[in-house]
N, C-alpha and C positions, 0 to 999 in steps of 0.2 A: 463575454458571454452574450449570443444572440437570443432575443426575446422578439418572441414572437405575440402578434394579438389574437388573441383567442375570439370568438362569437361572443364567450361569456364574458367575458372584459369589457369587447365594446356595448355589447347589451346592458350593463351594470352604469357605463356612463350614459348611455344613449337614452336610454328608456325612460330614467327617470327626467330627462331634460325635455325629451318629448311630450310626456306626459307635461310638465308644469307650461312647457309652452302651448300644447293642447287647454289647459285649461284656462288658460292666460288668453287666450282667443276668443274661450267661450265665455270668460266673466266680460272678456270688454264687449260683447256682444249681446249679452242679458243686461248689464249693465245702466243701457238708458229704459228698459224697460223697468228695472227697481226704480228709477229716478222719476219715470213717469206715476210707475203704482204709489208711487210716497207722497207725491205732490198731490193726484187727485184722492187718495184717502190717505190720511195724516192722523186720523186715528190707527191706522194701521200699526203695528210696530213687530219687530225680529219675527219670526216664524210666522205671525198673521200677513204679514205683506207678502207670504211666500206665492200662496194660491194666484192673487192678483197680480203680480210681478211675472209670473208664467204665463196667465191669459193675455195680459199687454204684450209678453214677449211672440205669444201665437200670433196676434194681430200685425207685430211688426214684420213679422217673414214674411204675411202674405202681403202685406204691402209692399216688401222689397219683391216678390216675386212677381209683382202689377207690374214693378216699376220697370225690372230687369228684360222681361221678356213679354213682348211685341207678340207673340204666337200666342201665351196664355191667355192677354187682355183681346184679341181678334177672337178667341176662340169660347171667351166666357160672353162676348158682345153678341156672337153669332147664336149663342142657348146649345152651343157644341159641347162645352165644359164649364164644370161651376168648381168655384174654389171652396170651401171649406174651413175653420179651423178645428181643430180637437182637443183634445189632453188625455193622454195616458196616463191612467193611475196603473202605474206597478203594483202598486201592493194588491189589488182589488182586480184586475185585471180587464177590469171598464174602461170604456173610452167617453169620456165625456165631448159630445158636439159643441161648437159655440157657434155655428152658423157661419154665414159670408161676415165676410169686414161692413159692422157698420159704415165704411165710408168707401166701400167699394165703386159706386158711382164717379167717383173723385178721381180713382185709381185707372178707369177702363180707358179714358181719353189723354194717358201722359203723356 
């Protein structure tokens, strides 16, 4: 008897593996930023480290985004484009600023 693969079959394997490797990408990627929020507050702990573990995570994109591209750092140096962080609260539907990277200076000449 020939068997065939349905859409739904391989979506029922696929999906869920995608999914945990999706998420598996994004914990290794938040990751040092929870390690950084725990180290400089230690009083922090489970749900309170959440807020600060976000904000460091904001800071580290845009430092990888100094780091990665040569146009942004030319074009934030020139007063052409200014980088930013933010946070979106979902629930409340505000955007909280956090300004340029404290250490943007650091970043413009990689």
């Amino acid at each position: 008897m020939e068997q065939k693969a349905s859409h739904e079959s391989w979506s029922s394997v696929l999906l869920p593996l995608a999914l945990t490797l999706g998420l598996a990408l994004l914990l290794a990627h938040i990751k040092p930023a929870v390690e950084i929020a725990r180290r400089t507050h230690p009083e922090l702990k489970g749900s309170d480290l959440v807020p600060e573990a976000v904000r460091v995570n904001v800071f580290q994109s845009i430092e990888e985004l100094f780091k990665r591209s040569e146009i942004i750092r030319h074009n934030v140096r020139a007063g052409k484009l200014r980088v930013v962080g933010a946070i979106y609260d979902i629930n409340s539907g505000r955007v909280n600023q956090l300004g340029i990277h404290p250490r943007q200076k650091l970043f413009l000449y990689h």
